[in-house]
C-alpha positions in Angstrom: 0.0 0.0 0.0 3.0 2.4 0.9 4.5 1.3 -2.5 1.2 2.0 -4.3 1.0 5.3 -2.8 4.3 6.6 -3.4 3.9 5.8 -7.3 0.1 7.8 -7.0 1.9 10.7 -5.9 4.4 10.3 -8.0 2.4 10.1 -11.0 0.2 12.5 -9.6 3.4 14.9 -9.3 4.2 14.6 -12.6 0.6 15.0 -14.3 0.3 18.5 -12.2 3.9 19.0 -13.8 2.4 18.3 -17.3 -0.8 20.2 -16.8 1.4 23.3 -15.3 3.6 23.2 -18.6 1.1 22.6 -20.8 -0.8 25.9 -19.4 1.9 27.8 -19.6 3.0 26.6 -23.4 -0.7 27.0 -23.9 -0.8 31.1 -22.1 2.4 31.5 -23.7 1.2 31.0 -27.3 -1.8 32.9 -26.9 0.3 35.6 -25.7 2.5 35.4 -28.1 -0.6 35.6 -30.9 -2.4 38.5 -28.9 1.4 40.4 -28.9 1.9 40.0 -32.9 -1.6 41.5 -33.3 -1.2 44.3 -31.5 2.7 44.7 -33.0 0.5 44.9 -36.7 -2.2 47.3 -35.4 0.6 49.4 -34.0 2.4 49.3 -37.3 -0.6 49.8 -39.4 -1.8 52.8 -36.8 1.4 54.5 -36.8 2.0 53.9 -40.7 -1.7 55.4 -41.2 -0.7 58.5 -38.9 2.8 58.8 -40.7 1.2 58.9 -43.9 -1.2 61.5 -43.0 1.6 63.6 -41.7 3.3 62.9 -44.8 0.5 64.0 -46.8 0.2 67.1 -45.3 4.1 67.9 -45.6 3.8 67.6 -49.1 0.6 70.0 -49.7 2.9 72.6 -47.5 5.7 72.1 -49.2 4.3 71.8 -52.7 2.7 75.4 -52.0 5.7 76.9 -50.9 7.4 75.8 -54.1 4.9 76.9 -56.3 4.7 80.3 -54.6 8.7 80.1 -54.8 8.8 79.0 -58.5 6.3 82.2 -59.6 8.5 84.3 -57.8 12.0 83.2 -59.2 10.2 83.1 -62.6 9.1 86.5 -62.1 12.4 87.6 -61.7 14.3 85.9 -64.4 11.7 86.9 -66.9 12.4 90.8 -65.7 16.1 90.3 -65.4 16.0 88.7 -68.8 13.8 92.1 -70.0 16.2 94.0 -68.3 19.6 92.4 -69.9 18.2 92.0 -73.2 17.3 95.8 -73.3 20.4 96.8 -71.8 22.1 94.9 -74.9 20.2 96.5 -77.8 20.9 99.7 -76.6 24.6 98.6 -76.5 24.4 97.4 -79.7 22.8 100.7 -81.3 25.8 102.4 -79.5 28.2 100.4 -80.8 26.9 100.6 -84.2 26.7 104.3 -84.3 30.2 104.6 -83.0 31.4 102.3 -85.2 29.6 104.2 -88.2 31.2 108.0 -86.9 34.4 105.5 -86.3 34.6 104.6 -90.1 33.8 107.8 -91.4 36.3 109.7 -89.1 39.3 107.1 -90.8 38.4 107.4 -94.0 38.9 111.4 -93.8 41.6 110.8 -92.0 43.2 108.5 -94.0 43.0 111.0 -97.3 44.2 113.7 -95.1 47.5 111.5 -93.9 47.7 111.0 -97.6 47.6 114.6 -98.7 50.2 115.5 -95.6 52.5 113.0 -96.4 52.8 113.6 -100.3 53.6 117.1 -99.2 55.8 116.2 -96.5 57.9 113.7 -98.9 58.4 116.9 -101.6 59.4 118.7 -98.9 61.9 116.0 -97.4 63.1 115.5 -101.1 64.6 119.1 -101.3 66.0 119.2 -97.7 67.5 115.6 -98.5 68.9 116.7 -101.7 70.5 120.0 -100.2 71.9 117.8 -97.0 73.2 115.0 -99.5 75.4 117.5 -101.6 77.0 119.2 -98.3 77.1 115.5 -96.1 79.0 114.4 -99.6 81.8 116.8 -99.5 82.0 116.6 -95.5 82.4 112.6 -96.3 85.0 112.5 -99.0 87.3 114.9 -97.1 86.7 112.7 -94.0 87.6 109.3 -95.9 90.5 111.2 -97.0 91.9 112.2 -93.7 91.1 108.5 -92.6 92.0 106.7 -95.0 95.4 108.6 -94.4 95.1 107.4 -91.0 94.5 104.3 -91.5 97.3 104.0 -93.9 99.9 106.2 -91.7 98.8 103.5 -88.6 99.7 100.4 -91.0 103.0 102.0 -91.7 103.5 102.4 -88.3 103.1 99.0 -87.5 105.1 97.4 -90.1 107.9 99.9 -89.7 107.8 98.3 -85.7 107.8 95.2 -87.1 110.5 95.1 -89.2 112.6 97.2 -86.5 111.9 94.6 -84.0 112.8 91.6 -86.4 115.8 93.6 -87.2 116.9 94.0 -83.5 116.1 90.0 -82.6 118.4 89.2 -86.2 121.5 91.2 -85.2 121.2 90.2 -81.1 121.3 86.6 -82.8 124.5 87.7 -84.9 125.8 89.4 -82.3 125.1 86.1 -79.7 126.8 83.5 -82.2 129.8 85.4 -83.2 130.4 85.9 -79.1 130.5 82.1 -78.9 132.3 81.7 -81.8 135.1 84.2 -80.1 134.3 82.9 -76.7 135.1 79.1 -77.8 138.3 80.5 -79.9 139.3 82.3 -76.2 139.2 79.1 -74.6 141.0 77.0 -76.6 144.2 79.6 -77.2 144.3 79.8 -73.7 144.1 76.1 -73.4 146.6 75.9 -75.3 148.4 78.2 -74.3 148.6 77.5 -70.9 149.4 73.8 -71.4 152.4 74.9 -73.5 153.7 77.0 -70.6 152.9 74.6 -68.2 154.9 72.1 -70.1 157.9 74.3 -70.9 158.0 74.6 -67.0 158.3 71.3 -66.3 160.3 70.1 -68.7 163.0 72.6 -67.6 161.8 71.3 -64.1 162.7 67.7 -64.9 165.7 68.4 -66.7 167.5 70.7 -63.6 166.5 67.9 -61.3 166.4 64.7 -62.9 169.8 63.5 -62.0 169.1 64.3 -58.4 165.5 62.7 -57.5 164.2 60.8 -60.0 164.1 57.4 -57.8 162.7 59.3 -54.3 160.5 62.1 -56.1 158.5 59.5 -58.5 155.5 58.9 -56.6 155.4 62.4 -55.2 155.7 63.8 -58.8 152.8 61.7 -60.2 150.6 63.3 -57.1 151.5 66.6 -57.4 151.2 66.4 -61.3 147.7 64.6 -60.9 146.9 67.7 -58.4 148.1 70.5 -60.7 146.5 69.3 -63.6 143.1 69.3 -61.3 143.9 72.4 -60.6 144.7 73.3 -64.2 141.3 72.5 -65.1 138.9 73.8 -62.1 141.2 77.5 -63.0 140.5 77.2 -66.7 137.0 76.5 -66.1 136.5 79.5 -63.6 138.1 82.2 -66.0 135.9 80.9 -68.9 132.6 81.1 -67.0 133.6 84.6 -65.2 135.3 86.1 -69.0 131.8 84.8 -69.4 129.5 86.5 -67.8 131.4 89.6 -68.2 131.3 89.6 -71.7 127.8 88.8 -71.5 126.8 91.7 -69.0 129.0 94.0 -71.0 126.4 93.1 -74.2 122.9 93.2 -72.6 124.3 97.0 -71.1 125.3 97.7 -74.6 122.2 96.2 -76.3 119.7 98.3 -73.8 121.9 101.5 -74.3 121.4 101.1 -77.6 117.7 100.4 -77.7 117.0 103.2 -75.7 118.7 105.6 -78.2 116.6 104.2 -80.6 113.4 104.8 -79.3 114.1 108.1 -78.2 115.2 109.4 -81.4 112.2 107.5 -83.2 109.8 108.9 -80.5 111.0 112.3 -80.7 110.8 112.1 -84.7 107.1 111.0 -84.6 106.1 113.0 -82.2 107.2 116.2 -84.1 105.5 114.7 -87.1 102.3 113.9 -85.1 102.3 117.8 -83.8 102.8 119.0 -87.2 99.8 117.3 -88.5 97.5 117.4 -85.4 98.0 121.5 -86.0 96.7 120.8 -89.5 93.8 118.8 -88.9 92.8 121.0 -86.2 93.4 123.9 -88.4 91.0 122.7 -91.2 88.4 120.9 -88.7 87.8 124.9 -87.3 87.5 126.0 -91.1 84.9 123.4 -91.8 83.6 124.1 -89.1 82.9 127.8 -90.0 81.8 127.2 -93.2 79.3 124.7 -91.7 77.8 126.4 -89.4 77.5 129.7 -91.9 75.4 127.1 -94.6 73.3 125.5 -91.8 72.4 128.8 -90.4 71.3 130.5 -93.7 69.3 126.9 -94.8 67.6 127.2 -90.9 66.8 130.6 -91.5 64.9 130.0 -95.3 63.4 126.9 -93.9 61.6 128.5 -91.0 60.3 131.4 -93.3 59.1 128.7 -95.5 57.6 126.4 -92.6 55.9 129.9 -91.5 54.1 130.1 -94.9 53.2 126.3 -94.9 51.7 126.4 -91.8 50.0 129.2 -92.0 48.5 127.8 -95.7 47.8 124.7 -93.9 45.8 125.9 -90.5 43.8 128.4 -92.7 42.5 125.2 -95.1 42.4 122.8 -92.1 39.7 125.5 -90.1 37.2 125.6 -93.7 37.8 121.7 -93.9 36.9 120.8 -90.1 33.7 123.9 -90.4 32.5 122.0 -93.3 33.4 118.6 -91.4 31.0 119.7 -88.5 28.0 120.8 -90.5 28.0 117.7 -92.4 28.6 115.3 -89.1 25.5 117.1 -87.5 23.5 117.0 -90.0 23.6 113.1 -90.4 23.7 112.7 -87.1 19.9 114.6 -87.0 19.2 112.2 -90.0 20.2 108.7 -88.2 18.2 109.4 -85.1 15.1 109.9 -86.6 15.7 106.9 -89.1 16.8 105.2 -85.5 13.7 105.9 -83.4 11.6 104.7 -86.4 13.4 101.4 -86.4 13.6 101.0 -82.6 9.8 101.5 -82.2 9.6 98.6 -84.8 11.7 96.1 -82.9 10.7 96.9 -79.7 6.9 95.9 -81.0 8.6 92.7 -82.6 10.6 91.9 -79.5 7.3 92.4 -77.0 5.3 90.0 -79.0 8.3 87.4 -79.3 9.2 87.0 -75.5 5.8 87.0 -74.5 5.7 84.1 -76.9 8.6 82.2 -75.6 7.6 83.2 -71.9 4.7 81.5 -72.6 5.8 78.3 -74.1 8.6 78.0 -71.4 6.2 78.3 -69.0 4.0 75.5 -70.6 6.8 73.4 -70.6 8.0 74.1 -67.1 4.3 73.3 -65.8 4.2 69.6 -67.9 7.8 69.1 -66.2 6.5 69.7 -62.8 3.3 67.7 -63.0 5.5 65.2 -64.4 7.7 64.9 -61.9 5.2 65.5 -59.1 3.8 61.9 -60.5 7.1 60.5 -59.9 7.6 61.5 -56.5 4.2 60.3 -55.1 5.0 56.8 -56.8 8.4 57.2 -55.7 6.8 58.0 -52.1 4.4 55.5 -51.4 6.6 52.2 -52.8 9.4 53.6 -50.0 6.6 53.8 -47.5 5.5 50.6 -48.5 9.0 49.3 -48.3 9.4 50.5 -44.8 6.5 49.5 -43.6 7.6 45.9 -44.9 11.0 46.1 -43.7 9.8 47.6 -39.7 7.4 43.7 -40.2 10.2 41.9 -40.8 12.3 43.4 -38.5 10.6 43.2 -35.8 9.6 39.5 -36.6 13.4 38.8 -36.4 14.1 41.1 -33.4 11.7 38.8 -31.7 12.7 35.5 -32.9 16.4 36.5 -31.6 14.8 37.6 -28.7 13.2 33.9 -28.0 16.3 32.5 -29.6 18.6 33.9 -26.8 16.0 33.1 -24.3 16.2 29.8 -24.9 19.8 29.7 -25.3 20.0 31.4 -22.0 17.7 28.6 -20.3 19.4 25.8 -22.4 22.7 26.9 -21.0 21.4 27.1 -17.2 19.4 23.5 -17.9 23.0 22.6 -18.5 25.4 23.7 -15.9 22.2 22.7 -13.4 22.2 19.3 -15.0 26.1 18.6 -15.3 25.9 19.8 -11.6 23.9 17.4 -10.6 25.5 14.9 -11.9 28.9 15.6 -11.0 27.4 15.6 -7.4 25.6 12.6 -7.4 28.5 10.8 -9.3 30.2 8.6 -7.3 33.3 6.9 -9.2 36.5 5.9 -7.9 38.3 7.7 -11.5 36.9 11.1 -11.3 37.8 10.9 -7.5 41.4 10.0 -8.4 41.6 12.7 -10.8 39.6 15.2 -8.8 42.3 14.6 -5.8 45.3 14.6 -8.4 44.0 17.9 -9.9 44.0 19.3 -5.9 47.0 17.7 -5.4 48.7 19.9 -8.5 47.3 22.9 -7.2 48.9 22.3 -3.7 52.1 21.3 -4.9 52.2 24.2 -7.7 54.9 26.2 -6.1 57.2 29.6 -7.2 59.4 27.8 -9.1 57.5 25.8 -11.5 55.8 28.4 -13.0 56.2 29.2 -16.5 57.9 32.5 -16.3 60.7 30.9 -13.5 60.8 27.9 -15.9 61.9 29.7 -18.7 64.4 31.7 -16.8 65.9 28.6 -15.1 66.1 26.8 -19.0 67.6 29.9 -20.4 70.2 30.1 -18.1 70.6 26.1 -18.1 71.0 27.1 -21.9 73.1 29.6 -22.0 75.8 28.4 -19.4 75.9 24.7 -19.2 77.9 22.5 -22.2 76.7 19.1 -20.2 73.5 17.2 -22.6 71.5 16.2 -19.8 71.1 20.0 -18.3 71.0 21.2 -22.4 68.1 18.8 -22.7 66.1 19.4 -19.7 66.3 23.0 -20.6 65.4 22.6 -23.9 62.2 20.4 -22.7 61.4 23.1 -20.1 61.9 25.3 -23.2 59.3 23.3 -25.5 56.8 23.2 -22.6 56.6 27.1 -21.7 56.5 28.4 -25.2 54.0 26.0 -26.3 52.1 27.0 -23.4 52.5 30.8 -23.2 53.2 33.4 -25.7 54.7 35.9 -23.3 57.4 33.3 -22.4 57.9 33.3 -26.5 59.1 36.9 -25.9 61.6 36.5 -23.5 62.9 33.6 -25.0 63.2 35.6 -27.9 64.4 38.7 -25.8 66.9 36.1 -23.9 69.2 35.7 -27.6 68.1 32.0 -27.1 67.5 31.2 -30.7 71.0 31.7 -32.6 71.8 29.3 -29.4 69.4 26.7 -31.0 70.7 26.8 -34.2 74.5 27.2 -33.2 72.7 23.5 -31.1 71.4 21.8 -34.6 74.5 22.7 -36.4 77.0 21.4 -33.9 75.0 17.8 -33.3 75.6 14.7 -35.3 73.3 11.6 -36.0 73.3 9.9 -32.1 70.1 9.2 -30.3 71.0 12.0 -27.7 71.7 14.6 -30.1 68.4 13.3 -32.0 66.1 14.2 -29.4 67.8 17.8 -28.9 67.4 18.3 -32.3 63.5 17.4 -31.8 63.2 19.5 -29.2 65.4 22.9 -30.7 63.2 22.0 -33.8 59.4 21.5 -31.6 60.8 25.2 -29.8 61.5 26.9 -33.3 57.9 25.5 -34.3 56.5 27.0 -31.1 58.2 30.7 -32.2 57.2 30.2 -35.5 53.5 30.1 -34.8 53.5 33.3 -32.8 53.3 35.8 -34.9 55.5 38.1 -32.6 58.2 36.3 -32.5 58.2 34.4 -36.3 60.5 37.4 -37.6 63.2 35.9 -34.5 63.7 32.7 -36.3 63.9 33.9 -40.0 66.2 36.7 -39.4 69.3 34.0 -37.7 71.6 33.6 -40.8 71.6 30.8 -42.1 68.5 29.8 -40.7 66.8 28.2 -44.3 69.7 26.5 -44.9 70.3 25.2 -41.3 66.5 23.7 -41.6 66.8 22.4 -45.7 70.0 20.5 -44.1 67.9 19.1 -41.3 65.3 17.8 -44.2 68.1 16.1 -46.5 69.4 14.2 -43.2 66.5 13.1 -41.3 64.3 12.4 -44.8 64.3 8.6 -44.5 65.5 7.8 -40.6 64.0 10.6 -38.9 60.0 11.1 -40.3 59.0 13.3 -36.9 62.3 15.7 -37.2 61.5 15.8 -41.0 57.7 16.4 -40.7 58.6 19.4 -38.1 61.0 20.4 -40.5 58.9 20.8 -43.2 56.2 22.0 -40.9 58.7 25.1 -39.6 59.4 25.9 -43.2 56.1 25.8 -44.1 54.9 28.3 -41.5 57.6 30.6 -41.9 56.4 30.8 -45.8 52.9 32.2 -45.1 54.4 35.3 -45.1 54.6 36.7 -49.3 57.6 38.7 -48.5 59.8 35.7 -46.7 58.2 32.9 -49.3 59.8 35.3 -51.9 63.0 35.6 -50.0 63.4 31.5 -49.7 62.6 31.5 -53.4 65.1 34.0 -53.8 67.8 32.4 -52.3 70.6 30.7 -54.6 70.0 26.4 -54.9 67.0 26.3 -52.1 64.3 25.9 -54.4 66.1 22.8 -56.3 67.1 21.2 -53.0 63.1 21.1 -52.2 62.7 20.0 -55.3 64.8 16.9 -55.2 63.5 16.5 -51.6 60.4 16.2 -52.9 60.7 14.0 -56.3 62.6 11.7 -53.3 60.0 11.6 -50.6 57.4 11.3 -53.5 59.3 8.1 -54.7 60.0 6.5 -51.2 55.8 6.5 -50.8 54.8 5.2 -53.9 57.5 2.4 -53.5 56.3 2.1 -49.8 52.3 1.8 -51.2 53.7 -0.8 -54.2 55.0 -2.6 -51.1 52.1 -3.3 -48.9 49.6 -3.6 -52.3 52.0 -6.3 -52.7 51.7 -7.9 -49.5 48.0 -7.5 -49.2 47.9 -9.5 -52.3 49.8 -12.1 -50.5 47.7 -12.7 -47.6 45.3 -15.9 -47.3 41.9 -15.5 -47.9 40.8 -16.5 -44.7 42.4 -13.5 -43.3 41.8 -11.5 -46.0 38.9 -9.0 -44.6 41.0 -8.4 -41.2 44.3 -8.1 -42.9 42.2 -5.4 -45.5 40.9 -3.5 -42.5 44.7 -3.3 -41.1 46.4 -2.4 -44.4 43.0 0.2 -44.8 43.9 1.7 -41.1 47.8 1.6 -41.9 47.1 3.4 -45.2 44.3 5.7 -44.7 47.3 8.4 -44.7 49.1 7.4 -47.3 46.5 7.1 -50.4 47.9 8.6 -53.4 44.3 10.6 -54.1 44.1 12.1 -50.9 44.3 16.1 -50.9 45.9 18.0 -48.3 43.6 20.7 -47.0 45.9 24.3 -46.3 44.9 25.9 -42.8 46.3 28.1 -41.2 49.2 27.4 -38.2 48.4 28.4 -35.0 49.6 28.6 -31.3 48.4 25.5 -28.9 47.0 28.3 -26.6 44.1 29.8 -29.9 41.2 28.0 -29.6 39.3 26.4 -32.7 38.5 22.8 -34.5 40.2 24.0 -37.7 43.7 24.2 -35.8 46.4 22.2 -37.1 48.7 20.8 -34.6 51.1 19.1 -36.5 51.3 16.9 -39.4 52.8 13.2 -38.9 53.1 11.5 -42.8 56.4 13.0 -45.0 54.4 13.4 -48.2 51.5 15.7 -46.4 54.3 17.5 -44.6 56.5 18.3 -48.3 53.6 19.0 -50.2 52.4 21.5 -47.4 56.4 23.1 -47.6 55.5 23.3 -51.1 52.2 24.6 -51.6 53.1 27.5 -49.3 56.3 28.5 -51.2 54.2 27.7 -54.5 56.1 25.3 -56.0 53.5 22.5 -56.1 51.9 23.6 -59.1 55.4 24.0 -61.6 
């Protein structure tokens, strides 16, 4: 009975449960209903109310630009009036003027005519008269220079042949001193050598019985000396005879020249005076007579001028009276013929802008109506639109609105739910990793953080040569930067990586130095993927090659180091700029190339192998050994495409993240599909 009653009131617990929720669905979608009715009355109402408003806008507005269009009509058809009178009066002035204008030039031009025919019989006679006087004055000046001229040239070849004189006898005079001079020296050469060997043969014949054993040696000296001697006192007297001769001549050379000039100076000067009292002497008798002729042709010029001008004024005054009567009488003449002709146009012109003020206005007025018609369409389809748009707006607004509701209470349902479980879940595993998960927390201490775990690597790194402290600081190394991007920073800020590539170069193929070439390689990778820090590992020198080395020896005994490899490569070619420097760079493109022509061989001779196993196999085991050889090649079939995404820290979060890539041909063709290489 107990048991019975229990399940009543638990069925009856869960029927009230039903009933409440079914209510409430039921109160909720009758709301709901009630709510979107009264969102379209409100829409209709207020569209009904904006519409009016509209309406009446329009009717304003369309009055106050039809009261605005008279207006500015108004006034361009008076300015028009105004500027188009303004110009027929400026073109009756201009007409008139130019008529006067016309007249005016033609009189002037046949009085210009008359003066200058005058003026040139006039000039003819003067010219004539100057030409026969100018034509004496200008033979007697060519005459005097020409005489000049001819005196000057005589001057100058009389210089000439003076100073060609002078240079041929100083050159006589030079050669026949060395002739002499040379003839000097060798008499007295002569000479002296004579005496000088008279005196010693007299010498050697008063004292050649006496010392001609003892003396012998001292004899050859003191000849050798004297003839030294002989020669440095010959040598003196030549130069100084020399260069007293030759001071002697340049005194009597100048001496001589100076004469010259003196005496020729003083000759042309006196000739110079002579006819400088000449010239002057007929320069004031011409000039005289000159001034006597021009004088008495001034005088009979202005008498005749007097007479000319006075001909001239008298026939100028009857010209200009008649000139006047005529220009006033036509003048008289073209106004009345004017006023006829304006009255006539003015008529004309009335009737013909009232006619085209009249069809512009027509047109004007079809225009507006016109386009009055297009802006009510225009009007009510965008007031129909927004009316449409507000509808579905708001329909969406509210569907978010539920739409996040729900979210909200799906999310609450949730962490209420997984509560509950987790609380009522009592298994020994989530206790053990529960406690271990406290246990971490408790023990998590200063030291192994990340930042104090970086320091301690780098400085592990930086100072220890032993492998097993380089390695446990390299793994602390992996760890941190694969965990934290500010620990990429220091590391980077620490001048850790030329460390790790100066640590690739220097290792060889031994299982130790393997795995710290993982590890410098999985840290690299780490950098690489931050964007911060990518720039770090490209700019090492020698970096590329380092790495393409790293590929060519671990390509067939080393598939992890070589996948890295290609991955870090990869990565660091996502950037245009450093993809085109690796292109750039002399041999690195072949060496990928043959890198991947090899790795592309070593699979399809790797799939040829196992097709050729599988073929092998029994037939009893043939669906097992086909599901293993499917599992063990479900990375390795030759149609399989590798999908490009994008390389990213372990710490971004997202299902399109690749960590890493574990097969040699995916890990190549992604190394060469990012430097673009795959499709030559």
């Amino acid at each position: 009975m107990y048991t019975a009653r229990n399940a009543y009131l638990e069925m009856k617990q869960a029927t009230v449960v039903i009933q409440a929720k079914y209510r409430s669905h039921r109160a909720q979608q009758a709301y709901l209903r009630l709510k979107s009715s009264a969102i379209i009355i409100q829409t209709y109402y207020r569209g009904l109310q904006e519409t009016r408003k509209l309406q009446a806008q329009y009717a304003h507005t369309r009055d106050c630009v039809i009261k605005i269009q008279s207006t500015y009509r108004m006034f361009v058809a008076r300015r028009s009036y105004v500027e188009k009178q303004k110009a027929a009066v400026t073109i009756q002035a201009e007409y008139r003027a130019y008529r006067a204008c016309k007249e005016y030039q033609t009189k002037r031009q046949a009085a210009i005519a008359i003066q200058n025919y005058y003026r040139s019989i006039l000039l003819t006679r003067q010219t004539k008269s100057s030409y026969s006087s100018m034509k004496k004055a200008a033979i007697v000046i060519q005459a005097y220079y020409r005489m000049h001229v001819q005196r000057r040239e005589y001057l100058r070849l009389r210089q000439a042949a003076t100073v060609l004189q002078a240079y041929a006898r100083g050159k006589a005079a030079c050669t026949e001193y060395k002739r002499m001079k040379h003839a000097a020296v060798v008499i007295q050469t002569r000479y002296r050598a004579t005496l000088t060997s008279c005196q010693q043969q007299l010498k050697y014949q008063s004292t050649k019985g006496a010392i001609v054993t003892i003396q012998a040696a001292f004899r050859g000296y003191q000849a050798r000396k004297l003839a030294h001697q002989i020669r440095a006192a010959v040598t003196i007297q030549s130069l100084y005879k020399g260069c007293v001769q030759r001071r002697r001549y340049q005194s009597l050379k100048k001496s001589a020249i100076v004469l010259q000039a003196v005496f020729r100076g003083n000759q042309a000067r006196a000739a110079l005076a002579g006819r400088r009292r000449q010239w002057n002497a007929a320069i004031c008798i011409q000039r005289a007579y000159r001034g006597f002729i021009a004088r008495e042709e001034l005088k009979a010029l202005r008498e005749a001028r007097a007479a000319q001008v006075y001909r001239f004024t008298a026939a100028a005054y009857h010209h200009l009276c008649a000139m006047r009567i005529q220009r006033t009488y036509r003048n008289y003449h073209m106004i009345q013929l004017a006023k006829q002709r304006m009255h006539s146009i003015i008529h004309i012109q009335q009737w013909w802008r009232a006619r085209l003020e009249r069809l512009h206005y027509n047109k004007l007025r079809r225009g507006i109506i016109l386009l009055q018609r297009d802006v009510r369409r225009h009007q009510m389809v965008r007031n129909q639109a927004a009316v449409t748009l507000q509808c579905y707006a708001r329909v969406w607004l509210a569907r978010q609105h539920v739409k996040k509701m729900k979210t909200s209470a799906l999310k609450i349902q949730c962490m209420w739910r997984g509560f509950k479980v987790r609380k009522s879940n009592k298994s020994k595993k989530v206790a053990a990793a529960r406690a271990k998960c406290k246990a971490a927390n408790a023990a998590a201490t200063e030291e192994k953080k990340l930042c104090h775990r970086t320091q301690s690597a780098l400085d592990y790194l930086l100072q220890y040569k032993e492998l097993s402290f380089i390695l446990e600081a390299l793994m602390n190394l992996d760890v941190v930067t694969r965990l934290s991007p500010i620990c990429c920073e220091r590391l980077v800020a620490g001048q850790a990586v030329p460390v790790l590539y100066t640590l690739i170069r220097s290792c060889n193929r031994s299982q130790p130095c393997k795995e710290i070439i993982k590890y410098c390689v999985s840290i690299l990778l780490n950098l690489v993927k931050y964007p911060k820090t990518t720039h770090a590992v490209f700019d090492v020198p020698d970096s590329v090659t380092t790495i393409l080395d790293l590929m060519q020896i671990y390509r067939e005994k080393g598939e992890l180091i070589f996948c890295q490899t290609c991955l870090l490569l990869g990565t660091l070619s996502h950037d245009p700029e450093r993809a085109q420097a690796i292109r750039g760079m002399p041999k690195i493109t072949d060496k990928i190339k043959s890198i991947h022509r090899l790795t592309e061989r070593k699979h399809k001779i790797d799939s040829k192998r196992i097709e050729a196993k599988k073929r092998t196999l029994n037939a009893s085991r043939m669906n097992s050994s086909y599901l293993n050889s499917s599992c063990l090649n479900a990375s390795v079939i030759p149609g399989t495409t590798f999908k490009r995404r994008r390389v990213q820290p372990d710490w971004v979060l997202g299902r399109g993240r690749m960590r890493e890539i574990k097969d040699p041909i995916h890990a190549i063709k992604f190394l060469m599909d990012a430097l673009g290489l795959l499709h030559k």
